[in-house]
Every structure is written in C-alpha cells, then in structure tokens.
KEVO-563107 format. One record per residue (C-alpha): residue number from 1; chain; x, y, z. Coordinates in nm, 3 decimals. Example, Ala and Ser with C-alpha at 12.3 -4.5 7.8 and 13.67 -1.06 7.14 Angstrom:
<rs>
     i   ch         u         v         w
     1    A     1.230    -0.450     0.780
     2    A     1.367    -0.106     0.714
</rs>
This chain:
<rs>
     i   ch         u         v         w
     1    A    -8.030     9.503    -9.058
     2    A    -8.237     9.328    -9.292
     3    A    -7.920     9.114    -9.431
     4    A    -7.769     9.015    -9.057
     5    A    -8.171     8.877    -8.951
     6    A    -8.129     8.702    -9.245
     7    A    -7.807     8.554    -9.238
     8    A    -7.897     8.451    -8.868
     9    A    -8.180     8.264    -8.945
    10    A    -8.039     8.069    -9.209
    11    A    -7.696     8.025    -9.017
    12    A    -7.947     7.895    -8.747
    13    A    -8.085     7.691    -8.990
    14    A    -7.848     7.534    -9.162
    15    A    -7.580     7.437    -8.835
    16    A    -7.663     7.289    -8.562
    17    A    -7.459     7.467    -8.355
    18    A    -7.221     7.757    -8.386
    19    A    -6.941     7.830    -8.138
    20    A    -6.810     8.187    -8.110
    21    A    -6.473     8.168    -7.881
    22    A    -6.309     8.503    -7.739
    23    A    -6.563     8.748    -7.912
    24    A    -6.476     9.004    -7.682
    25    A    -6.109     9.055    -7.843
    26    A    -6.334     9.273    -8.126
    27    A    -6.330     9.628    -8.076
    28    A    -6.696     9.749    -7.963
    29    A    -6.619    10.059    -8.158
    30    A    -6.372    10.237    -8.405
    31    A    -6.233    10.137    -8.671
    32    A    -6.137     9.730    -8.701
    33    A    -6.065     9.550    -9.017
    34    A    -6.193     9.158    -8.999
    35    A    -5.963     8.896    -9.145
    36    A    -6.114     8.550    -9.200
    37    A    -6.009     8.224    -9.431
    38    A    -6.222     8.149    -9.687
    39    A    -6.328     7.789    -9.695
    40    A    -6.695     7.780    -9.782
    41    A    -6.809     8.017   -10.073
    42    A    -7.130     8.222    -9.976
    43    A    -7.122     8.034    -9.603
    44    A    -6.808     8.218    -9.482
    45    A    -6.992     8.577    -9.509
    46    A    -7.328     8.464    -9.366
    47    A    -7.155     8.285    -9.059
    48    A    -6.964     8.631    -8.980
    49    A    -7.271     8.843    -9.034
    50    A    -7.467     8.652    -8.810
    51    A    -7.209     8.608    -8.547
    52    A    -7.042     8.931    -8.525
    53    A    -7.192     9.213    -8.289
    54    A    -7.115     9.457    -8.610
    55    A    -7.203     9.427    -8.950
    56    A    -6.920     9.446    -9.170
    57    A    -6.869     9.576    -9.501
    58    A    -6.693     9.279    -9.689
    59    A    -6.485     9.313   -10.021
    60    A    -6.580     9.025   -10.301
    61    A    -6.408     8.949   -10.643
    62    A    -6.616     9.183   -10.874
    63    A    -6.680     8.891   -11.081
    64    A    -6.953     8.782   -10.880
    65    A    -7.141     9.136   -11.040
    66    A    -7.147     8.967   -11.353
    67    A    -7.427     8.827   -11.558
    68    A    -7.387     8.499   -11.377
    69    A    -7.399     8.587   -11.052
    70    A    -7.748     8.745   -11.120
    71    A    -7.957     8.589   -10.825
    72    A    -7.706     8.725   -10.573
    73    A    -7.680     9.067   -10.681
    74    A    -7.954     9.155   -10.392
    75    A    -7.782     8.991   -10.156
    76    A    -7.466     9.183   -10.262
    77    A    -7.643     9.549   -10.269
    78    A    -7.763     9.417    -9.891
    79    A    -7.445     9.364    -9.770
    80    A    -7.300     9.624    -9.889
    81    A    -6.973     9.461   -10.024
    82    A    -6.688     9.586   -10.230
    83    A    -6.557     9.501   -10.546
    84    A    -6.189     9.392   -10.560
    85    A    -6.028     9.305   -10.912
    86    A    -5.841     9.011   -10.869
    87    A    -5.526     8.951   -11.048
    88    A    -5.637     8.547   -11.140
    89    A    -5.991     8.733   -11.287
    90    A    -5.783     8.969   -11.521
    91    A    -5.714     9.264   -11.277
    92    A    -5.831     9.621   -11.276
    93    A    -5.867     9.933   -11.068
    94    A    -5.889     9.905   -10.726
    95    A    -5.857    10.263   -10.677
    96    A    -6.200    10.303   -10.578
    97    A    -6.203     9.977   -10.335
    98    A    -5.890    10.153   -10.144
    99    A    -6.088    10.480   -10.143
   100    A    -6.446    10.313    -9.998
   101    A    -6.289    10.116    -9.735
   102    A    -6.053    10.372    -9.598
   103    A    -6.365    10.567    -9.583
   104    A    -6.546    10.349    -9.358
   105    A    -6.239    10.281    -9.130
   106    A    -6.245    10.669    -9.126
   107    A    -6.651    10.737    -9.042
   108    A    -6.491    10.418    -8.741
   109    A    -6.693    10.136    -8.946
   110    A    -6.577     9.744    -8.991
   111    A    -6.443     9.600    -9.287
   112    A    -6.443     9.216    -9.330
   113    A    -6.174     9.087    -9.560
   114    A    -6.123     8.690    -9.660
   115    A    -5.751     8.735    -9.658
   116    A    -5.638     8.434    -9.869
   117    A    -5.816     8.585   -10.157
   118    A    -6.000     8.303   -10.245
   119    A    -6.257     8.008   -10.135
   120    A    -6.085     7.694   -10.193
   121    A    -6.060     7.292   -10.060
   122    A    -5.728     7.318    -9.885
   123    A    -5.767     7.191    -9.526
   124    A    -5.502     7.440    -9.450
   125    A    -5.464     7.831    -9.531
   126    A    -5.361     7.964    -9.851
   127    A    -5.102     8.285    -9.885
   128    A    -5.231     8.574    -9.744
   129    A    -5.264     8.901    -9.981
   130    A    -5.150     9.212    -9.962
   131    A    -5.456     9.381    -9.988
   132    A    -5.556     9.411    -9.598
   133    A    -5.246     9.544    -9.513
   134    A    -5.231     9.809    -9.810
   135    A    -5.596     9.961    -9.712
   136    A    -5.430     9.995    -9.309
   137    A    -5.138    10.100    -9.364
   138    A    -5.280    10.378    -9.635
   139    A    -5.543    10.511    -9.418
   140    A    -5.465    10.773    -9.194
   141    A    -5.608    10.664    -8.875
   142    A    -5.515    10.389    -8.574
   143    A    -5.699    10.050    -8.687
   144    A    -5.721     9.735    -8.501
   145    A    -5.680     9.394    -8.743
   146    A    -5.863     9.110    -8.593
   147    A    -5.793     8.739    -8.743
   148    A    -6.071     8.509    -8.750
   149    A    -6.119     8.146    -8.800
   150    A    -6.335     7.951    -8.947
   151    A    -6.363     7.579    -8.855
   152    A    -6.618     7.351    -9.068
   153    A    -6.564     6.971    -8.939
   154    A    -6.779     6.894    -9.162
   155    A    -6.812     7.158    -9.407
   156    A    -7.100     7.037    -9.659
   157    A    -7.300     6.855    -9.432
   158    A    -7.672     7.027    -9.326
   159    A    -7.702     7.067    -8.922
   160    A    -7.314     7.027    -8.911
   161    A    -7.144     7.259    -8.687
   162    A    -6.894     7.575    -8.720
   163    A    -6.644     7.774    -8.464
   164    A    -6.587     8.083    -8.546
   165    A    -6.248     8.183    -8.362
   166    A    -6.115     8.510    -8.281
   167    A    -5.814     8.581    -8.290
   168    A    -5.549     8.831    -8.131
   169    A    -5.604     9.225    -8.228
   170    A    -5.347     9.379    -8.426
   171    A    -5.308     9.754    -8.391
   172    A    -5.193     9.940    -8.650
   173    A    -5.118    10.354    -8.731
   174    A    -5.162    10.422    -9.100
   175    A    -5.001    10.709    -9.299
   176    A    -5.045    10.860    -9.627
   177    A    -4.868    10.701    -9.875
   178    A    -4.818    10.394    -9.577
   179    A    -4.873    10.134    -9.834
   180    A    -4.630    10.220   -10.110
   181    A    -4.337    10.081    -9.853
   182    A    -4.345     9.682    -9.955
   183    A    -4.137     9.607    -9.723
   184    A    -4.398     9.718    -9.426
   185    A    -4.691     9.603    -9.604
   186    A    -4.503     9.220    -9.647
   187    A    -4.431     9.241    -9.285
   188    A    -4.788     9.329    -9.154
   189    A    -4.933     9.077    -9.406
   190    A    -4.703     8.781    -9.245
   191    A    -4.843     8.909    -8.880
   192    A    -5.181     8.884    -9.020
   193    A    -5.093     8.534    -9.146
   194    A    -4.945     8.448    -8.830
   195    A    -5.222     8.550    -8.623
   196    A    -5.462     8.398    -8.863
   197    A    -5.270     8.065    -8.833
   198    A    -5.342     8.053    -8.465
   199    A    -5.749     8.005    -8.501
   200    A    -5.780     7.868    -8.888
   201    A    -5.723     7.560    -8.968
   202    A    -5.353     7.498    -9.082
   203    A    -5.357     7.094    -9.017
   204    A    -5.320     6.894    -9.335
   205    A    -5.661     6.704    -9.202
   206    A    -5.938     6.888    -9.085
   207    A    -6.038     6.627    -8.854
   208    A    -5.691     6.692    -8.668
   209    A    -5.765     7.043    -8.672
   210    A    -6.048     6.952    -8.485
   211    A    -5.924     6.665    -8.255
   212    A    -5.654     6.860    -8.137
   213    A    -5.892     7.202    -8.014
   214    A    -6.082     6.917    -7.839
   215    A    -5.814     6.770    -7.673
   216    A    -5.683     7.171    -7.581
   217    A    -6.045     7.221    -7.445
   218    A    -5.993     6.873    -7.249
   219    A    -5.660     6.937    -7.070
   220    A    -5.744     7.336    -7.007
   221    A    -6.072     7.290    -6.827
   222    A    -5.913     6.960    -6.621
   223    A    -5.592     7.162    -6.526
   224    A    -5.737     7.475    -6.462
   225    A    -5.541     7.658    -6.769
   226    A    -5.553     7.880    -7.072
   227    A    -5.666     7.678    -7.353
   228    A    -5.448     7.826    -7.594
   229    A    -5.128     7.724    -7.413
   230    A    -5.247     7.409    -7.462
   231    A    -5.372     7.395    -7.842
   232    A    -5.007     7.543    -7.890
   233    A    -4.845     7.271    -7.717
   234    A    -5.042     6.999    -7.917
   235    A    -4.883     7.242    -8.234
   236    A    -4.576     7.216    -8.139
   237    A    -4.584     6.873    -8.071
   238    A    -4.720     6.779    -8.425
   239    A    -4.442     7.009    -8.602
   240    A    -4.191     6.786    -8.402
   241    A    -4.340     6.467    -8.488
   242    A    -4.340     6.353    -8.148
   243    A    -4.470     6.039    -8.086
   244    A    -4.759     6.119    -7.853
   245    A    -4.885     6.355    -8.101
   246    A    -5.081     6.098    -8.282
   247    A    -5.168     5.953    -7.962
   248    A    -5.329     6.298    -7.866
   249    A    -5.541     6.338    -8.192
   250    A    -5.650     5.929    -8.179
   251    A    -5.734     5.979    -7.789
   252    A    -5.950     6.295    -7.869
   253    A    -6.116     6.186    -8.191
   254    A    -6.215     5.881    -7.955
   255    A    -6.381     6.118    -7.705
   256    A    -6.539     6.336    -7.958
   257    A    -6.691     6.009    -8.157
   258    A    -6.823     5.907    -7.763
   259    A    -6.972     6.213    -7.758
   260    A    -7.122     6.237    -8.044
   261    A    -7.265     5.892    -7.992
   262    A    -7.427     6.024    -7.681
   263    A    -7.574     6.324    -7.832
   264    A    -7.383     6.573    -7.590
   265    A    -7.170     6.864    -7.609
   266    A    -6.791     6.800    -7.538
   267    A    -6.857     7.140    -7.335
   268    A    -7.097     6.947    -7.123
   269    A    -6.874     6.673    -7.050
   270    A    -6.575     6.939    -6.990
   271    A    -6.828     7.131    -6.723
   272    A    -6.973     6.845    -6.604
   273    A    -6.762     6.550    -6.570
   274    A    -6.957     6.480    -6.223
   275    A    -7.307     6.459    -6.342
   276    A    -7.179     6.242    -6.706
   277    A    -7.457     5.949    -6.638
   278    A    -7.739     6.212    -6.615
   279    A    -7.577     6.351    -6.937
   280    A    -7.596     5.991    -7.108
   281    A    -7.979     5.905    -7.006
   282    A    -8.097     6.209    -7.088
   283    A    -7.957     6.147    -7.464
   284    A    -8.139     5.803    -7.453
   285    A    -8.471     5.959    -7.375
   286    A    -8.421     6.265    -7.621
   287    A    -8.355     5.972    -7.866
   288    A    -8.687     5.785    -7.790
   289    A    -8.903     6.102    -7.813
   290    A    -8.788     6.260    -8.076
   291    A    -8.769     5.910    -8.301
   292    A    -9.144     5.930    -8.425
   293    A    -9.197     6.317    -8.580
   294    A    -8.810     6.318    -8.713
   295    A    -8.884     5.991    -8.890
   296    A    -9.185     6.180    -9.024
   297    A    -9.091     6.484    -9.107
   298    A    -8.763     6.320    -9.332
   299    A    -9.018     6.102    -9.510
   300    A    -9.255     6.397    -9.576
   301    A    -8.986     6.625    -9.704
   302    A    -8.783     6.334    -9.856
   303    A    -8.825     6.434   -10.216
   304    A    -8.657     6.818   -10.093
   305    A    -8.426     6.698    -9.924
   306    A    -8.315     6.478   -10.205
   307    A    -8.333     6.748   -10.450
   308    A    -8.125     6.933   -10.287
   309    A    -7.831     6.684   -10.181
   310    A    -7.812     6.620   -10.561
   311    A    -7.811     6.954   -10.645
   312    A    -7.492     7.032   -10.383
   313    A    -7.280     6.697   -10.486
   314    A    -7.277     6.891   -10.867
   315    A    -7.039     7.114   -10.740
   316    A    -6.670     7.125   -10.578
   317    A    -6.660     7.070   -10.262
   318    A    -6.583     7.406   -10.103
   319    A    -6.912     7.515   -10.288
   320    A    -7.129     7.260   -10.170
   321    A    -7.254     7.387    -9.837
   322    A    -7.333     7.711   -10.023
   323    A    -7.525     7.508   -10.347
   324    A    -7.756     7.314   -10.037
   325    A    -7.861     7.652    -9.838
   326    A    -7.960     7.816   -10.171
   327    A    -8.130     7.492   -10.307
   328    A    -8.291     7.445    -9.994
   329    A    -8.428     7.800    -9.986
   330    A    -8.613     7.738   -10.315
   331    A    -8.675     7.369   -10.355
   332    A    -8.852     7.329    -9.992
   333    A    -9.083     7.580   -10.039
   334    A    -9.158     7.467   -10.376
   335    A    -9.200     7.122   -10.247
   336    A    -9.442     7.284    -9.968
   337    A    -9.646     7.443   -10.275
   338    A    -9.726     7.080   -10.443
   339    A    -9.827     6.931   -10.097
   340    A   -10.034     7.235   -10.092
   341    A   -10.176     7.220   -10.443
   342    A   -10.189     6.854   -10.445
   343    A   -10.442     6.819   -10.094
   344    A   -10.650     7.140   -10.164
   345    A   -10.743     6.949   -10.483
   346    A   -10.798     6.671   -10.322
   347    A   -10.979     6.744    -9.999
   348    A   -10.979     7.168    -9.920
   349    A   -10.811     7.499    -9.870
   350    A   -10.764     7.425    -9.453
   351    A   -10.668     7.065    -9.541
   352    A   -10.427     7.185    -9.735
   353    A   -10.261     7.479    -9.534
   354    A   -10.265     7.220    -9.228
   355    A   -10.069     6.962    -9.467
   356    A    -9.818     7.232    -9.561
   357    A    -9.792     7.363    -9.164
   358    A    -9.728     7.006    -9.051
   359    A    -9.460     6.915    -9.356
   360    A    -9.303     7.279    -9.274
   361    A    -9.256     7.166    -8.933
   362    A    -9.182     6.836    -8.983
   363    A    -8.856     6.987    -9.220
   364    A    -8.761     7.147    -8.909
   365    A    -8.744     6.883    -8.705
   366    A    -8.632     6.645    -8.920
   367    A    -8.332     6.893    -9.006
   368    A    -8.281     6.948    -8.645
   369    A    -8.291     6.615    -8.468
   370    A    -8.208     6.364    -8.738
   371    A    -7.855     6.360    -8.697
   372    A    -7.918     6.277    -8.277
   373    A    -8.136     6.009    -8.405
   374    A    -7.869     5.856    -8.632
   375    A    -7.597     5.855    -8.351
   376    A    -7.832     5.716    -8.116
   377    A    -7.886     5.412    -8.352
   378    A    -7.553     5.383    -8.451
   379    A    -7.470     5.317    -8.093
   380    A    -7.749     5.072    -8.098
   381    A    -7.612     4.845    -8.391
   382    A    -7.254     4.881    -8.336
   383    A    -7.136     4.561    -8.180
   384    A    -6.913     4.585    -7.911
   385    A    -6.988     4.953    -7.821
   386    A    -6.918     5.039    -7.448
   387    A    -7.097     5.390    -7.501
   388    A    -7.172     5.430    -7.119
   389    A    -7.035     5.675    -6.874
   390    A    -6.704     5.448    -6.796
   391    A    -6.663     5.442    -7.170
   392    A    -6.696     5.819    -7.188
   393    A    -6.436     5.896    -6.837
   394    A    -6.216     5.623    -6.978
   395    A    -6.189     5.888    -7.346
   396    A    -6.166     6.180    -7.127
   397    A    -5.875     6.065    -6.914
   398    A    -5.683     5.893    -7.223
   399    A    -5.684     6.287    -7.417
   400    A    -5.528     6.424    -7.080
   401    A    -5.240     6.149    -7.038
   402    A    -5.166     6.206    -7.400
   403    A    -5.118     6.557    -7.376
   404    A    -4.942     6.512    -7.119
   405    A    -4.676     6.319    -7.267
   406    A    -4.572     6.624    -7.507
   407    A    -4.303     6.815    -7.451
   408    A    -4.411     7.108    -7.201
</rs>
C-alpha cells in the first residue's frame, strides 16, 4: 500500500485537480484487465495507482530493469510490474509475463496494461497491441477489459489537471490455447481500440480533445442528457467536417478560457448557472488573499523551481511531466537543506527549522495557488476583457447553440 499512498500524494501534488468520470464501470472484484494510453512516461502509472480503488499489477518494457533505469528499480519492485520484451527493444521471452499475469487474473487480481505499447507525443492513440488480448483470451477464466483514458490538457505543466476516463467493460471467456487463433485475438484487440477511442484522446489537437468534452458536459447538464451521446455527436460532427464543428470547439474553448479566468470549475458553472456572480466574486477575493504568501513562497523557492523547469525542458516532451515530479522530489528538498544550513549558520538551529517550515509551506502554496493568481491578473491587464457573469452566460449559451447546429 506503500506505492498507491505514494503515488497519491504526489498525484495530489503535482495536479491541481484530477477528474475520475464513470469509476463505477470497474469491477469491485474478480478478475479485470486495465487498458490505458500511454502519453506521459512514469505519470500515466502513478495517476492510475492513485485513482483506481485497486492496485494493479502493470506490465513495463523490461528495459527499464537495466543499468539506466537504476533509481526506479524500487519503485518497480513496489509496484509490482511485469516485464514485457518489446519487439522495437530486441524482443525476448514473454513466456513468463503470459504465465504471471494469467496468474493474477486467476487468484481474481487486476492487471493494468498501456495498450499502445509505448509513451509517445501523438495527440491521438497509437495501434493497439496484441498483447492484452493474448493474456485474456489464453487464460482460462471470464475477465472483464476496461479501457481507460487519459486526458493531459496540459501535459508538462506543474498544478495542470488530468481526467482519467473509464471506459465501457469488455467481457471476455478465455480458453486454453485461446490466443493462438489470430484472427480472435485481432478482433478483441480492435474492440479494445474501439472502446479505448471513446475516452482517449483521438483529436489531432489536444485542446479539441478537450473543448469538445467541455462542450458535451455543457449541452448534457443544460438538456438533461447522457453526456456521451453528446461527446459522440460533437465526433461525428468533426469526422463530417460540418461546419458548426469548429464553431462548437471555438464556442467551448471560449467558455473554458472564461472560466479559467475566473478561477472556477466548468462543473461549477454547469451545476450552478443560477448562483454564477457569487461564483465570480468569490474568485476575486480568493485572488486578493491568496496574492501575498503565493508571491512569497515562488520567490523563496524560486531557485527549485527553476532547477527543475530546466531540468524537464531537457527532455521530449512526453517525458517532461515525469523529468519535473522526479526533479522536484530531490531538488526541493535539497534546496530546503541550504536554507537550512545557510540560517542555522547564521542565526540558530530553531531559526533555521522555522526558515525551512515556512519555505516548505510557502512551495505548497505557491505550487497550489499560483496559477489562480496568474489568471486573475491576466484578466486584470487584458484590455477589453468582459470577464463578468454576462460574459460567462453569454460562453455558456454560444457552446449549446453550436451543438445544436450538428447533425442529431
């Protein structure tokens, strides 16, 4: 348990907020074999483990046992992952990955699986693999496959946010000797795939991605439907081309820029599109008391935070968000220890563990508040900006007569 605390503290941590939608589609029990994209490196796992009511076991390339993966090895052993020989890394046996995860679908454990094989910087989804299907369909049991997505807006950014999106459950009665027919394996991979498709991102632009489960989340909770309906009639409309389709996306990035200027959840404003002026003066005075200690605690922590923003930009992209959590794990508390060092030697010991109490804290804060405090003077400077509850109604109504002009 040691490994999910952990991955929920840092998952806490590092997003500012993480939406899990239809969790209850996961089996509470039995055998169920998780099958996620793989967009951010290291993040993808952590985000699962903290979100998911079971821990997995997840399969990893076994290169990341070798020499150069040293520092994660523990982290590896603590989750309990798999090794899978990967074709692109030279190949190998995976007899013994078959036989260790049909064992724990057996004893009715989870298995988490990043179907496409591979963490990459598509905005879309990559081929699916074989290899989920094969370990079903060769295990003699009933299993239920549940697709997951993972949405990053905003993938390397620290306090960005993440939706973790599940899917449809696939049920599925393995045999021995079930995944020597190709022909049954292909076809339960493409349903995986297809089911995947439906909560990962598969727009050529993230930000659409986004937009257009904003605009679904819009139009359901004003018309009183099922929000998927409506994210697949915003899909459909995009694979036609139709011409409101852009409208849609430009209407709901719109709303989701207002609302990000105001510091509130688009949930909030979905809930509550009564009470939208409280939700707007509240952000103002949030704003104006949280100005002072955020503004502290960046300039106390500066050299960090620095640090470790140079430290992600070194590597691709899809890596980046992992390169800043691990950075930030070691290069904030080393920055703690100098503060630490530095005022003990030049004033005392409790001088010195206050200093390192109030820069810990301030990190926090800062982390946690300065993004609020960057919207809230971004809607000060920006001329012209009617951020104001008309503004914000005006955004809400434009993403419903949008979607309403696609073709039912």
């Amino acid at each position: 348990m040691f490994v999910v605390q952990l991955a929920r503290f840092l998952t806490h941590l590092f997003f500012s907020k993480v939406d899990v939608t239809d969790a209850d589609r996961i089996p509470k029990e039995g055998p169920v074999v998780v099958v996620s994209n793989h967009h951010s490196a290291l993040v993808d796992p952590m985000v699962l483990l903290a979100t998911l009511d079971r821990q997995p076991r997840f399969m990893a390339k076994a290169a990341l046992w070798g020499r150069q993966y040293l520092p994660i090895r523990p982290l590896l052993s603590a989750a309990r992952a798999v090794p899978v020989h990967r074709v692109k890394d030279g190949g190998g046996d995976n007899s013994a990955m078959f036989s260790s995860t049909r064992q724990v679908l057996r004893e009715g454990g989870m298995i988490a699986v990043f179907g496409e094989g591979v963490s990459h910087d598509d905005p879309g989804l990559k081929d699916m693999k074989t290899g989920p299907a094969r370990i079903v369909l060769g295990a003699e049991i009933e299993t239920t496959i549940v697709p997951i997505g993972l949405v990053f807006p905003d993938r390397p950014r620290y306090r960005s946010t993440v939706t973790v999106a599940v899917g449809e459950p696939i049920v599925v009665r393995g045999s021995a000797g079930g995944d020597e027919d190709r022909d049954e394996v292909q076809r339960l991979t493409d349903a995986v795939a297809d089911g995947l498709s439906l909560v990962a991102p598969t727009w050529d632009r993230q930000d659409d991605q986004h937009a257009a489960r904003a605009a679904a989340k819009v139009v359901s909770a004003r018309h009183s439907i099922d929000e998927g309906s409506v994210l697949n009639r915003i899909n459909r409309g995009a694979d036609l081309a139709h011409p409101a389709s852009k409208d849609v996306l430009d209407a709901a990035k719109d709303l989701l820029d207002e609302c990000e200027h105001l510091d509130v959840e688009l949930q909030h404003v979905v809930e509550d599109e009564a009470n939208l002026g409280a939700l707007a003066r509240t952000s103002y005075v949030r704003s104006i008391l949280w100005a002072l200690p955020t503004i502290l605690g960046h300039v106390v922590n500066y050299p960090a935070y620095l640090a470790c923003d140079l430290v992600a930009k070194r590597n691709d992209f899809n890596f980046q968000a992992t390169a800043k959590l691990l950075a930030g794990i070691v290069l904030y508390p080393l920055w703690w220890l100098v503060i630490f060092v530095v005022v003990w030697w030049q004033a005392n010991i409790a001088w010195a563990l206050g200093a390192v109490i109030v820069a810990t804290a301030g990190g926090y804060v800062a982390g946690s508040k300065m993004h609020m405090l960057k919207t809230s003077n971004a809607r000060m400077v920006v001329e012209d900006n009617d951020t104001d509850l008309s503004g914000l109604e005006q955004r809400f109504n434009a993403v419903v007569r949008a979607v309403d002009r696609l073709p039912a």
